[in-house]
Every structure is written in structure tokens, then in C-alpha cells.
C-alpha positions as CSV (number, residue, x, y, z in Angstrom):
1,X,122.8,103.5,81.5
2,X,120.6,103.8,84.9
3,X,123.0,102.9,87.6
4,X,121.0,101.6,90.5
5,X,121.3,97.9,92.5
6,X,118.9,96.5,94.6
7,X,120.0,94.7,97.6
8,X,117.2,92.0,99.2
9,X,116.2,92.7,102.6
10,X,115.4,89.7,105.3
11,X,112.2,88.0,103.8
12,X,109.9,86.7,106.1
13,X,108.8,83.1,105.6
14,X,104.9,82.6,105.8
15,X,104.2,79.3,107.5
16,X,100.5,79.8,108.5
17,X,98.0,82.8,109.1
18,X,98.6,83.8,112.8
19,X,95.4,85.0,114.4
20,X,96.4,87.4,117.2
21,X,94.6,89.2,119.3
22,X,94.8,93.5,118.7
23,X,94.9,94.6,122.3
24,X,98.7,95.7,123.2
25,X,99.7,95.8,119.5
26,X,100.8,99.5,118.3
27,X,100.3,101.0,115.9
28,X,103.3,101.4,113.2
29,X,103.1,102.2,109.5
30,X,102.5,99.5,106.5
31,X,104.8,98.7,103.6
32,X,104.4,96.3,100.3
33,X,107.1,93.6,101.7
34,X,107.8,91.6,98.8
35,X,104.4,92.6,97.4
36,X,102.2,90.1,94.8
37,X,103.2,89.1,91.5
38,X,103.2,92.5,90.0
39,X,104.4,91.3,86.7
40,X,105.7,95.3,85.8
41,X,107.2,96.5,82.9
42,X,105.7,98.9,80.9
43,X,102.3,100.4,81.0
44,X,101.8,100.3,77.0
45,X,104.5,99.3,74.8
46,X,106.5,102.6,74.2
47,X,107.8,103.3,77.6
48,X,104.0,104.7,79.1
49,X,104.9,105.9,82.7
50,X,108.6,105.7,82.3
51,X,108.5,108.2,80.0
52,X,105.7,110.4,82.2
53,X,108.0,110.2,85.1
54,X,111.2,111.2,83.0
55,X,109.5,114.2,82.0
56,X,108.9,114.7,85.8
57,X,112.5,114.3,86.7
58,X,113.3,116.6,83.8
59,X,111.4,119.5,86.2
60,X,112.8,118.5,89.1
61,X,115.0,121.1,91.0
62,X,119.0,120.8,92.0
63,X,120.1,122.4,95.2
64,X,122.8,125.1,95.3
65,X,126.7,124.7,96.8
66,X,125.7,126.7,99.9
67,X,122.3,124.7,100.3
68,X,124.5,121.6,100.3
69,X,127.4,122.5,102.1
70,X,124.9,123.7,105.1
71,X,123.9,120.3,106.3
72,X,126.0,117.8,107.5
73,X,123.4,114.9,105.7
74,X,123.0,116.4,102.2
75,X,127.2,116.8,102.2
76,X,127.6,113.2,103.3
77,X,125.4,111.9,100.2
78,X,126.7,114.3,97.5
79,X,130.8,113.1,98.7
80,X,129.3,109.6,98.9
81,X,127.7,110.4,95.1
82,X,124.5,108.3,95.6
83,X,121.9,108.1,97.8
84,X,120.7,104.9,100.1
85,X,116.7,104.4,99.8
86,X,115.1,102.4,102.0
87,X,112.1,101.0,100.4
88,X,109.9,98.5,98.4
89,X,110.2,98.4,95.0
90,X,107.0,95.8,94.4
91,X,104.1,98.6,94.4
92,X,102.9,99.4,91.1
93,X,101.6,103.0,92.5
94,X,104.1,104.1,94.6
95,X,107.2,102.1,93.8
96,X,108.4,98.9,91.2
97,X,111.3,98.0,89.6
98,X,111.3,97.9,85.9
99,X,111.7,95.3,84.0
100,X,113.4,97.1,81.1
101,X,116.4,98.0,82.8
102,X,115.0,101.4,83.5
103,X,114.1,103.3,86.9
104,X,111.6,102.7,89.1
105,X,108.4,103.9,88.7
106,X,105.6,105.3,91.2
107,X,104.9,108.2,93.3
108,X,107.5,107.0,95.6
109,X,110.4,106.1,93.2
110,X,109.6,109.5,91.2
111,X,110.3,111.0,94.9
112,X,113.5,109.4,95.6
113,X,114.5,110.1,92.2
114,X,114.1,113.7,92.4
115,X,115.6,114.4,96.0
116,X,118.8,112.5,94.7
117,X,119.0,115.1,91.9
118,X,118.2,117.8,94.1
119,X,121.6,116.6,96.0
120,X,123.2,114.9,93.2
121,X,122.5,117.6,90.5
122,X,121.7,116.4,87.0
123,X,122.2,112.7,86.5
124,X,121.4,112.2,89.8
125,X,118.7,110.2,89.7
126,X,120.7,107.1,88.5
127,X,123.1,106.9,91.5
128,X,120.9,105.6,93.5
129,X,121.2,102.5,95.9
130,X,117.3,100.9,96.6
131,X,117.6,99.1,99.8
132,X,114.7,96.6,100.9
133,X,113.3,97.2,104.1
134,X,109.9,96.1,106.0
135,X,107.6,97.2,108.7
136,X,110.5,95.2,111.2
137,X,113.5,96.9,109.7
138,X,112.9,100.0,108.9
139,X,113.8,102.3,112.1
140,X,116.8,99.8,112.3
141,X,118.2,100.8,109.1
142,X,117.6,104.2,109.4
143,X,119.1,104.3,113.2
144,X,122.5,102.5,112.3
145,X,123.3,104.6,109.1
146,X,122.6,101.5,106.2
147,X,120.1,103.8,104.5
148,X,119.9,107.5,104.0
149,X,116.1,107.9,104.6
150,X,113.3,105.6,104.0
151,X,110.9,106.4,101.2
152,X,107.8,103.9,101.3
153,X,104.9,104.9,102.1
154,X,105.9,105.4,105.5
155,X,103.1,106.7,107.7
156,X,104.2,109.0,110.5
157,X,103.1,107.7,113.8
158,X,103.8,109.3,117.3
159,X,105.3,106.4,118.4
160,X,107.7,106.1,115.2
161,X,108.7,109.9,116.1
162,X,110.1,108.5,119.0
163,X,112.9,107.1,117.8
164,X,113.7,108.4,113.8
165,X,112.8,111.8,112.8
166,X,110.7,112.5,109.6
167,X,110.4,115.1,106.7
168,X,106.9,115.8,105.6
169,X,104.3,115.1,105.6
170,X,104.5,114.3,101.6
171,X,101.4,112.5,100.7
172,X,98.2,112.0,102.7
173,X,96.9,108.4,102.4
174,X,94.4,106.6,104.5
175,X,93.8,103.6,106.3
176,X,90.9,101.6,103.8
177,X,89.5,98.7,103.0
178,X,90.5,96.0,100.2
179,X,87.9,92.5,99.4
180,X,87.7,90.4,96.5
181,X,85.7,92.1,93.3
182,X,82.5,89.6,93.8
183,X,82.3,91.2,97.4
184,X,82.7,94.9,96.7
185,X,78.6,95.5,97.0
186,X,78.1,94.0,100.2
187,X,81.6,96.2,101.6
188,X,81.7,99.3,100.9
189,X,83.4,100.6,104.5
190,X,84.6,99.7,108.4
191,X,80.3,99.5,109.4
192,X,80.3,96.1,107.1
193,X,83.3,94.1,108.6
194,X,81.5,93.1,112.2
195,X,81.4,89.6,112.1
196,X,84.2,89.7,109.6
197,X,87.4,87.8,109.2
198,X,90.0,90.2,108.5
199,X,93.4,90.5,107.9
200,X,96.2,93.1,108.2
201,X,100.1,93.2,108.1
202,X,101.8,93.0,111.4
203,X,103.3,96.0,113.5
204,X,100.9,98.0,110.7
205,X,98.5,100.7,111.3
206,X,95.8,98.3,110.3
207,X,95.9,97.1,113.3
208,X,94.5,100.2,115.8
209,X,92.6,101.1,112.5
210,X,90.4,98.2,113.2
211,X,90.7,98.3,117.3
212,X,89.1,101.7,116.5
213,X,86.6,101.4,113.9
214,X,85.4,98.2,113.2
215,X,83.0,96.4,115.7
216,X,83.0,92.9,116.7
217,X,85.4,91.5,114.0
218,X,85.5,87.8,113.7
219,X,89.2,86.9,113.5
220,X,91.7,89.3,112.7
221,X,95.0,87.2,111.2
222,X,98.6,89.3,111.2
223,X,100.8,89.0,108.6
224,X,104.3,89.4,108.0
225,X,104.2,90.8,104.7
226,X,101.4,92.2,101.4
227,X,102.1,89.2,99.8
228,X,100.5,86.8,102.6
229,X,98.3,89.4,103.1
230,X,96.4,88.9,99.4
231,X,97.2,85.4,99.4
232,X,94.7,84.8,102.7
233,X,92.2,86.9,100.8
234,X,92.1,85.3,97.5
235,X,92.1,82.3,98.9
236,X,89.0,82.7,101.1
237,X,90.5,83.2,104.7
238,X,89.8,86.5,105.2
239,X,87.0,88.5,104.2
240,X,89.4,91.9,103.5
241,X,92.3,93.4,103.8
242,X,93.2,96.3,106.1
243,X,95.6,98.7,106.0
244,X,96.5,102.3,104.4
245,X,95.3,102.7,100.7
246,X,98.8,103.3,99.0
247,X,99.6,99.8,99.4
248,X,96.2,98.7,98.4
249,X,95.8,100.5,95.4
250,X,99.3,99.1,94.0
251,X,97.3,95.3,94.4
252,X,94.5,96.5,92.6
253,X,96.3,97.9,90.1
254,X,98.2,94.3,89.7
255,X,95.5,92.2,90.0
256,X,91.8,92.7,89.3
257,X,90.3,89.8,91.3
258,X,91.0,92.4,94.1
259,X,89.7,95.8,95.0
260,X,90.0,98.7,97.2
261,X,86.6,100.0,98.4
262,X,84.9,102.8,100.5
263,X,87.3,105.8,101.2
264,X,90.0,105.8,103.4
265,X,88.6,106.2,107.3
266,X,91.7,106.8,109.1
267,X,93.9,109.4,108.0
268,X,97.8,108.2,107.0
269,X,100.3,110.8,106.6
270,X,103.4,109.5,104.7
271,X,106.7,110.9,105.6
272,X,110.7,110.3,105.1
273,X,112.5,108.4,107.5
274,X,115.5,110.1,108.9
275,X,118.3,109.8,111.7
276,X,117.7,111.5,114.7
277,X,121.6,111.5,114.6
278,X,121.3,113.9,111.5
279,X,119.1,117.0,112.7
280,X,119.3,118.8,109.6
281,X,118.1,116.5,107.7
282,X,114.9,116.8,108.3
283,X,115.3,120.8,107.5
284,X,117.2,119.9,104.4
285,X,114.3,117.6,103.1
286,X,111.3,120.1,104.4
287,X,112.8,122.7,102.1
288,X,113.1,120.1,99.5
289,X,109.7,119.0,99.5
290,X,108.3,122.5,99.4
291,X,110.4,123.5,96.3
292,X,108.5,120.5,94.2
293,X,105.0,121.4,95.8
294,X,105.5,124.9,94.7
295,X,107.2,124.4,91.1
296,X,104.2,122.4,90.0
297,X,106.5,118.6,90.3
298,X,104.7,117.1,92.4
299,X,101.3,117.7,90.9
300,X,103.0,116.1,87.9
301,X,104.5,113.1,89.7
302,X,101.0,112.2,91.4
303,X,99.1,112.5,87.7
304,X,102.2,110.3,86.4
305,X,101.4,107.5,89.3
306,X,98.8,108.0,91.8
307,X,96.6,110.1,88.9
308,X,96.4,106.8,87.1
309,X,94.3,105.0,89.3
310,X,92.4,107.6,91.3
311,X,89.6,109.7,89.1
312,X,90.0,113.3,89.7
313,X,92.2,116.2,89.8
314,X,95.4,116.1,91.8
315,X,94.6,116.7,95.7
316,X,96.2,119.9,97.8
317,X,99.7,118.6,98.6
318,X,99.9,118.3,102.7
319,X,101.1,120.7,104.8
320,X,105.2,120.3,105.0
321,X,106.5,120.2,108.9
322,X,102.4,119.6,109.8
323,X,103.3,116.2,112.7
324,X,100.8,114.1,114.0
325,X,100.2,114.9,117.6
């Protein structure tokens, strides 16, 4: 039996599109919020990337005693004997509950699975505890101890290294560019939006990704959440969606009437959220990482997820430790 339990984070409650101005606004990291209707479950009828990621986890390495015992923050999980992840689990890419009762699945849950068993040791992967969070709550959580790290694709931002730490980079995204499929001709990157209504999540990276790039956008709406964010593009008041391609592939994947098009024009280095009150974590992790880039895992884990919706061979992992200046 997978032991996981999933507690709901604060959900933000969408009255109306708030058109805001983008000067002052910083830039932070996206995440899925509560995500569209997904649906989930299976990708075919016999298990598809369930059993693809099981046969990741089956690779995946286990730490030893001494590895453990040296840091303070892999010794308080394994005498705890589960692991707090702050996260989504509404991306069908990088992160969605099943609905068979099984684990998670995408690049992001196959990650969290397999640092749990690196800590855990076998069996591992099925004590964890997947704890919502959103671009509001996640440095919270992380600060006051409610969550062990924060897996979701979490763009590493000077200003975020400010106050939490992070481990990685693990996966280079990009900020990019999401219409509805009857527009994706006449957009194909950031030199069709002037004049453009356009919409991104609040306290995102979208934000000083259109500041930056796009020039004289007609009104640019914040939201609190991906949800609202698809909703006011579907629905005709906005013209695309902005913000880092993770989160955008997940809606395509979910729901055709949208697309992502163009390539990513900003880069978006995802990392793991950590306590600055744990300094070894981030050492602990680092090593972590490096173990499944060399053993071959996480080429698997991106051709079980991410492989599945991108053409082409796996890319070059990222550089581990490698911070945005």
C-alpha cells in the first residue's frame, strides 16, 4: 500500500482578473496552484507512466549510515521516517496525484520519490507527506519547518536566495509562451505579444519576463493561481499565458484547446527549497542530485515525464551548485 496524504494548502479565491501594473513587482518563481481539470489517472490502461516511473525508482540510489548520520537534516527525516514535500500535485508533467491510489507521477514527484529513498532506504518512497504550497507560501513553509524542502518547479531567483537556500540546479526550464491552438500561427514568441493582452500568475517570474521582453503589451492581468490563469485565456481575456514552460506544458498536456509555443526566452533554473536554518542540507541534496545524474536516473525520470511531451533526446542535466548571479 502507498502511504502518502495530502494536506490542502490556502486556496486563493478568484473574484475578477486584476490588471496591475509590472513596475515594482519582482520577480519570484511560478507554481501549478490548484492547476486545471487535469482529469489524471493513467496514461493507457495498464498502469503507462506509473509503471515507467516505478522502474525509475527501482534505480534509484539509498544513502549510507555515515552519509546520513553527517547532516543534521537528512537524520531528522530518516528518525521522523517520512519526508515533508512542499509542492503541487496538479501538473501532469512534473507532478499529479493518481487517481488509482498510486504515487504521484511527473518529473517532480519521480524526484521527491527518489530523494526520500535515498534517506529512507528501500520503501521509502511511500512515506511521504505532499504538502500544498503556492507562489505566497512557499518560503513560509520552508522558513518555519512545515516542510522539508519544496519540490515544484521552483525557479531559483536571487531574490529567493535571500531568504531559503536551494539545492541544484535540477532541471533547466524557461520562461515561454502559452495561446489558444487557433492562435498558435500568428504567436510563435515574446516579438508577437506588443499590443497584446496577457496574463501571468502573481509574484511569478512572468512578470519581469514580460517587463523585459515583450514591448508595449496591452494589459497584463495577475493571477493568483494556473487555474485562473487558463481560465482568462480560454475564455478570451487574454491573448496568452506567461510564465516558465514546466507549468505550461502540464496544461497542454491536459487540455488541447491550449498550447505552448515558441521556445522558452528566459532561462528558469528549478531548484529545492531548503532552510537556511539547515546548512547541510543543501550539501546533502547537491550530492544527492549528482549521484542520479551520474547513474543514468535522471535521464530515465525525464524520458518517463518530461520525454513524453518534448520530441528529442534527454537534454545535458544542469550543472549541480551552478546559482544564478
Amino acid at each position: 500500500m502507498t502511504r502518502t496524504s495530502f494536506r490542502p494548502g490556502r486556496r486563493a479565491v478568484v473574484a475578477a482578473a486584476a490588471t496591475l501594473p509590472l513596475v515594482g513587482l519582482a520577480a519570484c518563481s511560478s507554481d501549478t496552484g490548484d492547476g486545471p481539470d487535469l482529469g489524471g489517472g493513467d496514461e493507457d490502461g495498464e498502469g503507462g507512466t506509473e509503471d515507467a516511473m516505478s522502474e525509475v525508482l527501482a534505480s534509484g540510489p539509498v544513502a549510507d549510515d555515515d552519509a546520513i548520520s553527517a547532516s543534521a537534516w537528512a537524520q531528522a527525516i530518516k528518525d521522523n521516517d517520512q519526508l515533508k514535500r512542499g509542492g503541487t500535485v496538479a501538473n501532469q508533467v512534473f507532478s499529479l496525484a493518481s487517481t488509482s491510489g498510486g504515487r504521484p507521477t511527473g518529473f517532480d514527484a519521480g524526484l521527491t520519490q527518489l530523494l526520500a529513498k535515498y534517506i529512507l532506504g528501500e520503501g521509502g518512497e511511500d512515506k511521504i507527506e505532499y504538502i500544498d504550497t503556492t507562489v505566497e507560501t512557499r518560503e513560509t513553509l520552508v522558513q518555519n519547518g512545515t516542510v522539508d524542502c519544496v519540490i515544484a518547479t521552483y525557479s531559483i531567483t536571487p531574490e529567493r536566495l535571500e531568504v531559503i537556500d536551494f539545492a541544484g540546479p535540477y532541471y533547466m526550464s524557461g520562461t515561454a509562451i502559452q495561446v489558444r491552438a487557433e492562435d498558435a500561427e500568428s504567436i510563435t514568441g515574446p516579438q508577437d505579444l506588443s499590443g497584446k493582452n496577457l496574463v501571468t500568475q502573481a509574484n511569478s517570474t512572468g512578470i519581469q519576463a514580460i517587463e523585459d521582453n515583450v514591448e508595449s503589451p496591452g494589459d497584463v492581468s495577475t493571477l493568483p493561481d494556473n487555474e485562473s490563469c487558463v481560465a482568462a485565456l480560454k475564455q478570451g481575456r487574454a491573448d496568452a499565458y506567461v510564465l516558465d514552460q514546466g507549468v505550461l506544458l502540464g496544461n497542454s498536456k491536459a487540455d488541447p484547446d491550449v498550447v505552448v509555443v515558441g521556445e522558452p526566452f528566459v532561462d528558469d533554473p528549478y531548484g529545492i527549497g531548503l532552510s537556511q536554518e539547515n546548512p547541510d542540507a543543501v550539501e546533502f541534496v547537491n550530492t544527492f542530485l549528482q549521484e542520479i545524474i551520474d547513474s543514468g536516473t535522471w535521464e530515465a525520470l525525464w524520458s518517463a515525464t518530461v520525454g513524453e511531451v518534448i520530441e528529442g533526446d534527454a537534454p545535458e542535466p544542469p550543472t549541480i551548485g551552478e546559482m544564478p548571479a
